[in-house]
HTML snippet that shows the backbone in 3Dmol.js (N, CA, C, O; Angstrom):
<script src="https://3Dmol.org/build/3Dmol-min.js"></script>
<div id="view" style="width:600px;height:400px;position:relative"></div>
<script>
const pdb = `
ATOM      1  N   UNK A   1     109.798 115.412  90.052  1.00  0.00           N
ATOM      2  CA  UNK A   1     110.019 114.192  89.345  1.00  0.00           C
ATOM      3  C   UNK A   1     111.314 114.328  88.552  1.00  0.00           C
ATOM      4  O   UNK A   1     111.626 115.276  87.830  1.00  0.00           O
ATOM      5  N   UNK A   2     111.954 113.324  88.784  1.00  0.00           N
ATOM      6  CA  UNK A   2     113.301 113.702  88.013  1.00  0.00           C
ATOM      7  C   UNK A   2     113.591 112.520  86.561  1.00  0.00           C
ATOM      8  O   UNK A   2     113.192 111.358  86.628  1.00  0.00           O
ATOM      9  N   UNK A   3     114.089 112.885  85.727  1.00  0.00           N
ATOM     10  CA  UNK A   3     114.427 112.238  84.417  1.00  0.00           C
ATOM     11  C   UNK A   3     115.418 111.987  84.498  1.00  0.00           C
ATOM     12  O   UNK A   3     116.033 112.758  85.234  1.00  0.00           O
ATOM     13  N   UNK A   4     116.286 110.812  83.861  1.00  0.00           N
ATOM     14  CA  UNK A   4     116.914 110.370  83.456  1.00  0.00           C
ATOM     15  C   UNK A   4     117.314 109.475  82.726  1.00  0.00           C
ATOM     16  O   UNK A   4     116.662 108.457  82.958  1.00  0.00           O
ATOM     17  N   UNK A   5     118.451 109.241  81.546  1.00  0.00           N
ATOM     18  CA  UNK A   5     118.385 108.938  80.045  1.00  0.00           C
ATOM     19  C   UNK A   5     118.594 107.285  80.774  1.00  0.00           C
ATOM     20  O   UNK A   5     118.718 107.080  81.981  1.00  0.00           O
ATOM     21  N   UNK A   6     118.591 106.259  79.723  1.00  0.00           N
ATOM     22  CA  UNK A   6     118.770 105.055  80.030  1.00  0.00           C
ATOM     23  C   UNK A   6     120.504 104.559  79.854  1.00  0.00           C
ATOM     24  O   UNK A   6     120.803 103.375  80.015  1.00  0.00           O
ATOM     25  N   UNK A   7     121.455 105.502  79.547  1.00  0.00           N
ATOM     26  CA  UNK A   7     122.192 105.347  79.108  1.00  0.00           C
ATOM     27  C   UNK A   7     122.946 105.425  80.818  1.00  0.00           C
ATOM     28  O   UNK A   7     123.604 104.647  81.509  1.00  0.00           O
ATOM     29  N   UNK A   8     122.360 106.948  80.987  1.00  0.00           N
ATOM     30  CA  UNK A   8     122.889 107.296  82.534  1.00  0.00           C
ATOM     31  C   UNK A   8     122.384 106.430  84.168  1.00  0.00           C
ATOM     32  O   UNK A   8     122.842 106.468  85.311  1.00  0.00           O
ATOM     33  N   UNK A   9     121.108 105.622  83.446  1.00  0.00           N
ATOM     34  CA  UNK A   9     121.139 105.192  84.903  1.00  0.00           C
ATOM     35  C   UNK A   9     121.547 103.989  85.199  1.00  0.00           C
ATOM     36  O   UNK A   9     121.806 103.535  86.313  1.00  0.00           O
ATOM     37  N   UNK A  10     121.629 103.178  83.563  1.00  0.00           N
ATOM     38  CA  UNK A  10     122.808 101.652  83.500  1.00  0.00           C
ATOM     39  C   UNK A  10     124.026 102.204  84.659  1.00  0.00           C
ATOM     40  O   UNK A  10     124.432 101.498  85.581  1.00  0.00           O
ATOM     41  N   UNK A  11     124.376 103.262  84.451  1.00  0.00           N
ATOM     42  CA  UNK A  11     126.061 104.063  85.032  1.00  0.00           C
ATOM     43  C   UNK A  11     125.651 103.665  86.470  1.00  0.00           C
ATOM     44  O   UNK A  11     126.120 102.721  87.107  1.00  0.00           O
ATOM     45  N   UNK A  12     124.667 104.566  86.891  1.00  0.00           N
ATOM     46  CA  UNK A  12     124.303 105.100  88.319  1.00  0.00           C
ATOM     47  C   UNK A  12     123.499 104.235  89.126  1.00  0.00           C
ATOM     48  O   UNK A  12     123.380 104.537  90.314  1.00  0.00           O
ATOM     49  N   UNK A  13     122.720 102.845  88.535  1.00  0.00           N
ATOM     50  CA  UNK A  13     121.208 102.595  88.954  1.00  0.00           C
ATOM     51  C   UNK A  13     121.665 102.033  90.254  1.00  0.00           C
ATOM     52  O   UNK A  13     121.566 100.840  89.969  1.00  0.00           O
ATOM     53  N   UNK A  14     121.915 102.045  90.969  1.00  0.00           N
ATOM     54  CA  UNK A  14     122.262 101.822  92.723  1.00  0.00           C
ATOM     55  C   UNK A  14     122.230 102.824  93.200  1.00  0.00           C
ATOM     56  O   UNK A  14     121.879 102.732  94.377  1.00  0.00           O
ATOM     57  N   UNK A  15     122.491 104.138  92.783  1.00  0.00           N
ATOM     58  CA  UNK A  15     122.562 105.572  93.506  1.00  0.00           C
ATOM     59  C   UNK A  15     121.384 106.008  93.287  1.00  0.00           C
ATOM     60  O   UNK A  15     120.778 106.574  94.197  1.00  0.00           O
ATOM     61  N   UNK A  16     120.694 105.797  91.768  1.00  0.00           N
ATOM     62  CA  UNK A  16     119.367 106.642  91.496  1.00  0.00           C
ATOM     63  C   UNK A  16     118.354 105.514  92.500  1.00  0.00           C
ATOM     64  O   UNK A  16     117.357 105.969  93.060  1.00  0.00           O
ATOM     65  N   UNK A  17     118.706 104.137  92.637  1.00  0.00           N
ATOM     66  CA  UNK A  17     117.507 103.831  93.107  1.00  0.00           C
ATOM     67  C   UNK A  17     117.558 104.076  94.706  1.00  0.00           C
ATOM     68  O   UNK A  17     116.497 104.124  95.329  1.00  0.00           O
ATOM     69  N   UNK A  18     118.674 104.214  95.297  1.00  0.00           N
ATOM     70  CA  UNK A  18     118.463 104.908  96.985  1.00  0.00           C
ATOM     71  C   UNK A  18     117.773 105.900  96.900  1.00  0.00           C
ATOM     72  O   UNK A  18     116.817 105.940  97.674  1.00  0.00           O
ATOM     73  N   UNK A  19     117.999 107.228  95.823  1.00  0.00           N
ATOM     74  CA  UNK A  19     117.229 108.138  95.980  1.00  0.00           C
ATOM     75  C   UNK A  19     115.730 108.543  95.674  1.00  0.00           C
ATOM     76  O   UNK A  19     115.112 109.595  95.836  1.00  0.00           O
ATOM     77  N   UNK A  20     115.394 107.335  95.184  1.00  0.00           N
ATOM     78  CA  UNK A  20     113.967 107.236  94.795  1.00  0.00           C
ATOM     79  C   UNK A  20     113.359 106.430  96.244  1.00  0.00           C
ATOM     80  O   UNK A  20     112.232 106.703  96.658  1.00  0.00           O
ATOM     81  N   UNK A  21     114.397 105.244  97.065  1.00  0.00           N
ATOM     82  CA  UNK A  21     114.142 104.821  97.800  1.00  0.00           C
ATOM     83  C   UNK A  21     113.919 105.662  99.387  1.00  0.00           C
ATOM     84  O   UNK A  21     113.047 105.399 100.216  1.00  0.00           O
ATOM     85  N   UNK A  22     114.766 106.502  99.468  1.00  0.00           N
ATOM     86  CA  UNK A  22     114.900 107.691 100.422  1.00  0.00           C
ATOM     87  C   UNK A  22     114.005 108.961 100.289  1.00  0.00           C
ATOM     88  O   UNK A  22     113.390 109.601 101.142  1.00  0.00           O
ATOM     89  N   UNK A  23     114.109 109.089  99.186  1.00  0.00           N
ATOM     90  CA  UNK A  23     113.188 110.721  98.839  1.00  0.00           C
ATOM     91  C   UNK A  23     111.810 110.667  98.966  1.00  0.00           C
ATOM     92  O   UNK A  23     111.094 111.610  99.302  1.00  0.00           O
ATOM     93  N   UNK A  24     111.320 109.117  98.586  1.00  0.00           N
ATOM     94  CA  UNK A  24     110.132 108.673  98.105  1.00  0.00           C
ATOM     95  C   UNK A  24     109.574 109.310  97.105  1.00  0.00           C
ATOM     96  O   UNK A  24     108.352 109.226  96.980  1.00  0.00           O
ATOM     97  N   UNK A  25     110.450 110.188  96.052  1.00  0.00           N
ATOM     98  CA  UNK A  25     110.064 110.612  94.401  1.00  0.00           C
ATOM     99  C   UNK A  25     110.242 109.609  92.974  1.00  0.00           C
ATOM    100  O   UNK A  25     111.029 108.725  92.636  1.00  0.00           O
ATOM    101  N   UNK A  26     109.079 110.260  92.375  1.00  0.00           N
ATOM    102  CA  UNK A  26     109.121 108.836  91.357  1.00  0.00           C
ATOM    103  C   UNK A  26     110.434 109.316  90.209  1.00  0.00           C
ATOM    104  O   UNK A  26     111.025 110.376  90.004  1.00  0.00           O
ATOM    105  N   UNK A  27     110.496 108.227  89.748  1.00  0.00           N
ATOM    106  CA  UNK A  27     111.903 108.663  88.654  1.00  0.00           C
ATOM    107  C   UNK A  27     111.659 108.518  87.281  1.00  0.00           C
ATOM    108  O   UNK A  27     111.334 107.332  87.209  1.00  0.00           O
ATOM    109  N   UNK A  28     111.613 108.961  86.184  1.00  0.00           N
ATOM    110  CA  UNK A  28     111.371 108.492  85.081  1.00  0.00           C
ATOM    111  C   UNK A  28     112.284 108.513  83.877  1.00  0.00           C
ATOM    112  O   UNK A  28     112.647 109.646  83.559  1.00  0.00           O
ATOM    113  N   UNK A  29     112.816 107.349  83.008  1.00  0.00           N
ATOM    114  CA  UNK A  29     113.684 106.493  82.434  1.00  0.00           C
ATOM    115  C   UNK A  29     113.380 107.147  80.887  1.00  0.00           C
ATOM    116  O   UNK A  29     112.265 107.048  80.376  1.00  0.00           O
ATOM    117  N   UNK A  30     114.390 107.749  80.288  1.00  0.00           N
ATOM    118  CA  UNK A  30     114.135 108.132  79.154  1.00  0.00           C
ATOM    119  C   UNK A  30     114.870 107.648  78.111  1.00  0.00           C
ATOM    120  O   UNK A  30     116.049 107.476  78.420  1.00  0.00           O
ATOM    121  N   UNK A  31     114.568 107.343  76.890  1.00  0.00           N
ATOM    122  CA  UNK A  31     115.304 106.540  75.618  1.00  0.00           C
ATOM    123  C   UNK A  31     114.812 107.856  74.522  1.00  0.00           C
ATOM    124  O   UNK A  31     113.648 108.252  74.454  1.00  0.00           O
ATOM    125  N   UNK A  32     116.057 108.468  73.632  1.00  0.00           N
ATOM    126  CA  UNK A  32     115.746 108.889  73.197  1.00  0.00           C
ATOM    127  C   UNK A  32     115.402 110.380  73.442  1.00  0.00           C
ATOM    128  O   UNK A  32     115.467 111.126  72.464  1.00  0.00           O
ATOM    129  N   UNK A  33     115.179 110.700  74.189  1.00  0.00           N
ATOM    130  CA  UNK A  33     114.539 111.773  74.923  1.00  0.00           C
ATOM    131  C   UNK A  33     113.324 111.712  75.449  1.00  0.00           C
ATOM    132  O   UNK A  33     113.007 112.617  76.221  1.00  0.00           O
ATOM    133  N   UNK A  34     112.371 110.646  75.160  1.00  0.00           N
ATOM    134  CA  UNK A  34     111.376 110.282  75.508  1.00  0.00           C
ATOM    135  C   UNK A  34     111.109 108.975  76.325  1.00  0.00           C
ATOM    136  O   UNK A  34     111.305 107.787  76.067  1.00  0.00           O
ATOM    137  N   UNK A  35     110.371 109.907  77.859  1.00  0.00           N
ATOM    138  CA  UNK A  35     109.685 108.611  78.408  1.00  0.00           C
ATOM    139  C   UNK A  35     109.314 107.295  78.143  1.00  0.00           C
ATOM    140  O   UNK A  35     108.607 107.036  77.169  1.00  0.00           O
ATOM    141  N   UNK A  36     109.807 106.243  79.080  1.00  0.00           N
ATOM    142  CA  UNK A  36     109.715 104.870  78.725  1.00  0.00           C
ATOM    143  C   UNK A  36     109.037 104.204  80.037  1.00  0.00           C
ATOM    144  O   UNK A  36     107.903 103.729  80.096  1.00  0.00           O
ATOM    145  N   UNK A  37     109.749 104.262  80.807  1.00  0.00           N
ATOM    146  CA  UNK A  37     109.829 104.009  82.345  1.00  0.00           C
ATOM    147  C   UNK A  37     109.399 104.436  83.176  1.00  0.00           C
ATOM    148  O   UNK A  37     109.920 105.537  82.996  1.00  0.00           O
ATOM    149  N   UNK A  38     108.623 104.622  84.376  1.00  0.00           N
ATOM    150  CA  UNK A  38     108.360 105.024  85.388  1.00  0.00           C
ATOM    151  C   UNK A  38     108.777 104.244  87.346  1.00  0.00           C
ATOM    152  O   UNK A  38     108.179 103.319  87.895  1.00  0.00           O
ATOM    153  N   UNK A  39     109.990 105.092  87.919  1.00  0.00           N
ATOM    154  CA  UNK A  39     110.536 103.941  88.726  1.00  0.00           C
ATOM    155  C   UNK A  39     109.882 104.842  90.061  1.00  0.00           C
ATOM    156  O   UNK A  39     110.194 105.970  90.443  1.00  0.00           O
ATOM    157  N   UNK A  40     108.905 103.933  90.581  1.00  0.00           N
ATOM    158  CA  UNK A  40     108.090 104.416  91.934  1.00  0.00           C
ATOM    159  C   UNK A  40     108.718 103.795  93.339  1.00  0.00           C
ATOM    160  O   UNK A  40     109.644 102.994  93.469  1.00  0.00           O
ATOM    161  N   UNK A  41     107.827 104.494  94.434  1.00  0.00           N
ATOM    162  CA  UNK A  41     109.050 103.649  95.796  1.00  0.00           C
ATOM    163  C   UNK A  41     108.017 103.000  96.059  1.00  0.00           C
ATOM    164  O   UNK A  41     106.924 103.554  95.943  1.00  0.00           O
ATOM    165  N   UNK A  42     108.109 101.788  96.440  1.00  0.00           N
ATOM    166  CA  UNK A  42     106.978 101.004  97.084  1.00  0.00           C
ATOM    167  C   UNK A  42     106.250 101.246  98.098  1.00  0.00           C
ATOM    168  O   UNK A  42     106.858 101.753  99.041  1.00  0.00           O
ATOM    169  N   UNK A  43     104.938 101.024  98.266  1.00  0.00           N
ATOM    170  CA  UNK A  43     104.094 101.827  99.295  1.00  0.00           C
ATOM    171  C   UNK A  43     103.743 100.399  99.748  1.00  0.00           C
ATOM    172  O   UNK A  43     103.060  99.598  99.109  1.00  0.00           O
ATOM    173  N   UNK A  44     104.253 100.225 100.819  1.00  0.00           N
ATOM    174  CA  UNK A  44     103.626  98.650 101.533  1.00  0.00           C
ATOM    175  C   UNK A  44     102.174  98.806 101.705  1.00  0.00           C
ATOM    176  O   UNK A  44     102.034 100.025 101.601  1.00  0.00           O
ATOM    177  N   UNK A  45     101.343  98.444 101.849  1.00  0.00           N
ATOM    178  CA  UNK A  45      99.546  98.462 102.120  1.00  0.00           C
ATOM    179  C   UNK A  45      99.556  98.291 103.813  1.00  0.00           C
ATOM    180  O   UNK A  45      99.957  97.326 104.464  1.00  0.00           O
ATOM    181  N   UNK A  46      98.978  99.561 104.290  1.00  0.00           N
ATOM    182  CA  UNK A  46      98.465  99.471 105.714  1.00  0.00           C
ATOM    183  C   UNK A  46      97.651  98.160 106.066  1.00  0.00           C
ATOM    184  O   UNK A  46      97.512  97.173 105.343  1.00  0.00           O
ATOM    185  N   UNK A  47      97.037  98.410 107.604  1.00  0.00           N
ATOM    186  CA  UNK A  47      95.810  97.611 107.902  1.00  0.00           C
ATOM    187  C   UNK A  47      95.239  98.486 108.331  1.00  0.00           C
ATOM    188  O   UNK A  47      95.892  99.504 108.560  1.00  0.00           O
ATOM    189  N   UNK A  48      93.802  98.482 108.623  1.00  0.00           N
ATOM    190  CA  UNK A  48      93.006  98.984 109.112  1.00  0.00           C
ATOM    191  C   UNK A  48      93.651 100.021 110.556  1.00  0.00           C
ATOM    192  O   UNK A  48      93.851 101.216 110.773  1.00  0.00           O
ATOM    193  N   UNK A  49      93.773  98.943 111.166  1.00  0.00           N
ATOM    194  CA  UNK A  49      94.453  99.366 112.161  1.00  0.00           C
ATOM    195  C   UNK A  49      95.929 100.303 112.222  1.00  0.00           C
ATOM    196  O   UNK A  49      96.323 100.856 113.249  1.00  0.00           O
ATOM    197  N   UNK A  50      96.727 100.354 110.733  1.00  0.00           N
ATOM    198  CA  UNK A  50      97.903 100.858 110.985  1.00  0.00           C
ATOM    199  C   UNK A  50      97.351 102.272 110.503  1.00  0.00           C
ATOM    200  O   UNK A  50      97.549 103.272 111.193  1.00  0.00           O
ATOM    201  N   UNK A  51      96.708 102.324 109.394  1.00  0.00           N
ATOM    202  CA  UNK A  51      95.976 103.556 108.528  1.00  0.00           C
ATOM    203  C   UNK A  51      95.212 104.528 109.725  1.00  0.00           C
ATOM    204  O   UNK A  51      95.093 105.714 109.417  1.00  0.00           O
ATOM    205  N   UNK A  52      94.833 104.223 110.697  1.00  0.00           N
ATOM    206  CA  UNK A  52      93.879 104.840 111.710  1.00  0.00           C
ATOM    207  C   UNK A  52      94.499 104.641 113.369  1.00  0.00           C
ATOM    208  O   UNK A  52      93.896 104.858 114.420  1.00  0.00           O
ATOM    209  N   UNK A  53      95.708 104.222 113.196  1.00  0.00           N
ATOM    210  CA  UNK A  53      95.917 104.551 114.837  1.00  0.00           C
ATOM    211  C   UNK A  53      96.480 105.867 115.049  1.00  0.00           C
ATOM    212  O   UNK A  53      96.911 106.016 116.192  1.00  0.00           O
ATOM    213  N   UNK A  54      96.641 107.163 114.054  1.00  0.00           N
ATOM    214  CA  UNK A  54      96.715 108.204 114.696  1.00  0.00           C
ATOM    215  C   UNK A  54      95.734 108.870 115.322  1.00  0.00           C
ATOM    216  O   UNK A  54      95.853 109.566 116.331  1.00  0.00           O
ATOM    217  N   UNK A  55      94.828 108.660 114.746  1.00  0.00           N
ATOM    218  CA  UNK A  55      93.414 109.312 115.128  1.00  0.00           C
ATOM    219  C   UNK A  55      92.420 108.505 116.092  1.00  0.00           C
ATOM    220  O   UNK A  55      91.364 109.023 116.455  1.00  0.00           O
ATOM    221  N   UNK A  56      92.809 107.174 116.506  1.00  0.00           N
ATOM    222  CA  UNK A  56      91.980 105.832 117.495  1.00  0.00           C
ATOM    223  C   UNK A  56      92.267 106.181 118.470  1.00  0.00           C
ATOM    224  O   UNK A  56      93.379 106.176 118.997  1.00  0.00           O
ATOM    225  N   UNK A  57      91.160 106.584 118.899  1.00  0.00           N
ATOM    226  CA  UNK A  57      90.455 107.128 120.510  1.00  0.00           C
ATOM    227  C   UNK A  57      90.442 108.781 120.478  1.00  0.00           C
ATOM    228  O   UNK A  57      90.341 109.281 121.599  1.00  0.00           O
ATOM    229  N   UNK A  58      90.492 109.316 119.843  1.00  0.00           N
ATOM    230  CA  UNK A  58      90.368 110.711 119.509  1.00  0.00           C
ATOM    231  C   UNK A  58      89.388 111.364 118.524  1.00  0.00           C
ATOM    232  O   UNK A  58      89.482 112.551 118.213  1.00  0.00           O
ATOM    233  N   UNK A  59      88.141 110.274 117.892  1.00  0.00           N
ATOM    234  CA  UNK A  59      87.001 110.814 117.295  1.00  0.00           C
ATOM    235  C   UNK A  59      86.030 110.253 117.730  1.00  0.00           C
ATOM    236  O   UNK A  59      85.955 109.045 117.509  1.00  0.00           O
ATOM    237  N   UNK A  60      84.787 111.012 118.610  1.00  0.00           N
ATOM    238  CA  UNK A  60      83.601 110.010 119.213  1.00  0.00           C
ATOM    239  C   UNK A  60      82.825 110.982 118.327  1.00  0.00           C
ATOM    240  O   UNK A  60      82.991 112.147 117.962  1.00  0.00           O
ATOM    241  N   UNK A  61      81.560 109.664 118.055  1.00  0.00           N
ATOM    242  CA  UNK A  61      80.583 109.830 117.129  1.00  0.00           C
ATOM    243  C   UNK A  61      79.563 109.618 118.845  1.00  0.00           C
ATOM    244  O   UNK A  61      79.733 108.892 119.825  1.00  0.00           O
ATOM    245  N   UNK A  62      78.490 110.707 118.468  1.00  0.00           N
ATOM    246  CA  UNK A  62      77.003 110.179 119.116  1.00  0.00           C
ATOM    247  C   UNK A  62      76.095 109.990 118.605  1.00  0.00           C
ATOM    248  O   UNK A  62      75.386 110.934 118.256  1.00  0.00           O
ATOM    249  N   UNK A  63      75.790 108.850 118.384  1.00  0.00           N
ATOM    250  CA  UNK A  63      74.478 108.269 117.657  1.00  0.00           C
ATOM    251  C   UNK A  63      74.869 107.096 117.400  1.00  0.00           C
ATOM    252  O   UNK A  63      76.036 106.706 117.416  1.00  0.00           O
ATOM    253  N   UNK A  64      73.679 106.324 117.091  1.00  0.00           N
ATOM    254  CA  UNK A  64      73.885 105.100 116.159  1.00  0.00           C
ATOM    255  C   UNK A  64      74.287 104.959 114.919  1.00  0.00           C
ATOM    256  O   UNK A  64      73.524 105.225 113.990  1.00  0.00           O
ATOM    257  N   UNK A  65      75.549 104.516 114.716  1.00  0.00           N
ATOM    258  CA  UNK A  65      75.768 104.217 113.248  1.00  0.00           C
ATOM    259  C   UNK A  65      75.302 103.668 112.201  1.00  0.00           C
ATOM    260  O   UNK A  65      75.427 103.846 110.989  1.00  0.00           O
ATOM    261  N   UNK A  66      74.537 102.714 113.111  1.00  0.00           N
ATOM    262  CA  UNK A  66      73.848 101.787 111.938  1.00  0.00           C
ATOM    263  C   UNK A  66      72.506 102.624 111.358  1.00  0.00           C
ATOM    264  O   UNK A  66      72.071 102.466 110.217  1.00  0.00           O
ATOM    265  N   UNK A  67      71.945 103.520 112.326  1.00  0.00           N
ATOM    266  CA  UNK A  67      70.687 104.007 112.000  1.00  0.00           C
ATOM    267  C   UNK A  67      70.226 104.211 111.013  1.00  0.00           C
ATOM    268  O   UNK A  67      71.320 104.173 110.450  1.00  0.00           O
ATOM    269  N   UNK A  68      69.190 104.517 109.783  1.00  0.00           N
ATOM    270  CA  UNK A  68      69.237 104.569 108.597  1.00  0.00           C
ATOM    271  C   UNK A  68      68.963 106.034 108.671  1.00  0.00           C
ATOM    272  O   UNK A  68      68.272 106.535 109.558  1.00  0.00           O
ATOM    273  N   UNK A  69      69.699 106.900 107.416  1.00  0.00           N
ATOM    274  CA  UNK A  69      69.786 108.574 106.835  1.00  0.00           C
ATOM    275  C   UNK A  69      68.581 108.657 105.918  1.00  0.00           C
ATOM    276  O   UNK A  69      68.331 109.587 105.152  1.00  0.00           O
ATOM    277  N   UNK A  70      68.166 108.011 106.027  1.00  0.00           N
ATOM    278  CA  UNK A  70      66.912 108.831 104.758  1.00  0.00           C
ATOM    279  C   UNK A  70      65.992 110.052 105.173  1.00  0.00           C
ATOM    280  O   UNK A  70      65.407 110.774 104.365  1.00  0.00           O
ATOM    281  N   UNK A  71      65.954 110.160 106.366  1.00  0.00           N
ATOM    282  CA  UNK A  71      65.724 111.492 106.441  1.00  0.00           C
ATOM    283  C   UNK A  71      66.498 112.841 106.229  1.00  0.00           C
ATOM    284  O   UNK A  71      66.080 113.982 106.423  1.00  0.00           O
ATOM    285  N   UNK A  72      67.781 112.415 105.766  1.00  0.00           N
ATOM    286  CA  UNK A  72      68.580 113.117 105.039  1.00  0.00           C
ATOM    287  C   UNK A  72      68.311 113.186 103.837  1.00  0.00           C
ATOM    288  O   UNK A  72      68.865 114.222 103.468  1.00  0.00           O
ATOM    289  N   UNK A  73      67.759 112.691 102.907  1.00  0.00           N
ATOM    290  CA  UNK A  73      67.398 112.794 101.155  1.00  0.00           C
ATOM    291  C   UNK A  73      65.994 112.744 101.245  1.00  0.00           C
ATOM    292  O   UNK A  73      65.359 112.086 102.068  1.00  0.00           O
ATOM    293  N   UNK A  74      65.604 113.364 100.489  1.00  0.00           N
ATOM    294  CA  UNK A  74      64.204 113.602  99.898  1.00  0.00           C
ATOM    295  C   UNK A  74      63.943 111.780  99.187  1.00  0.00           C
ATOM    296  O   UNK A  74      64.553 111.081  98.379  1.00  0.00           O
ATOM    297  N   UNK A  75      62.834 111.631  99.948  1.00  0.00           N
ATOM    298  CA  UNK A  75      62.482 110.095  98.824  1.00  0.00           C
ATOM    299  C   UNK A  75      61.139 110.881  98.246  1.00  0.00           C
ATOM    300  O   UNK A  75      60.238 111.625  98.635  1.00  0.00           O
ATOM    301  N   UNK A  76      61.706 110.087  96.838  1.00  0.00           N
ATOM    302  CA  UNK A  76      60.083 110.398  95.900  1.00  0.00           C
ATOM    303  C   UNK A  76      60.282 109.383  95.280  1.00  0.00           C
ATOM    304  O   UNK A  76      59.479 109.015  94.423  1.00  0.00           O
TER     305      UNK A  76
END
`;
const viewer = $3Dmol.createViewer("view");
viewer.addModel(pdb, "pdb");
viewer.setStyle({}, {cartoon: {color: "spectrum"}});
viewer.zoomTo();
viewer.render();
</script>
């Protein structure tokens, strides 16, 4: 995680933000010497389908899924 003052990234903020954009590391904005800011890279949100097509068609389950587990836990 890298720091930097607010003074320095007014100077730089087109260069620091490629490298937060490229590196995908978060950056954090300091006044003072102390944390203010936190500059993250955006994480677009999968789908179902984008999150799991490395692994789609390469895990078979046998059984019914729906079946009910309670014979897995003790009922009392």
């Amino acid at each position: 995680m890298k720091m930097v003052s607010k003074s320095v990234l007014k100077a730089k903020m087109l260069e620091y933000f490629r490298e937060v954009e490229t590196a995908g590391e978060t950056l954090i904005v300091t006044s003072n010497g102390q944390p203010v800011l936190r500059v993250i890279p955006y994480c677009q949100d999968l789908t179902v389908d984008e999150a799991f097509a490395d692994v789609r068609g390469k895990i078979h389950y046998h059984g019914d899924l729906l079946e009910p587990t309670t014979a897995e836990w003790e009922v009392g």
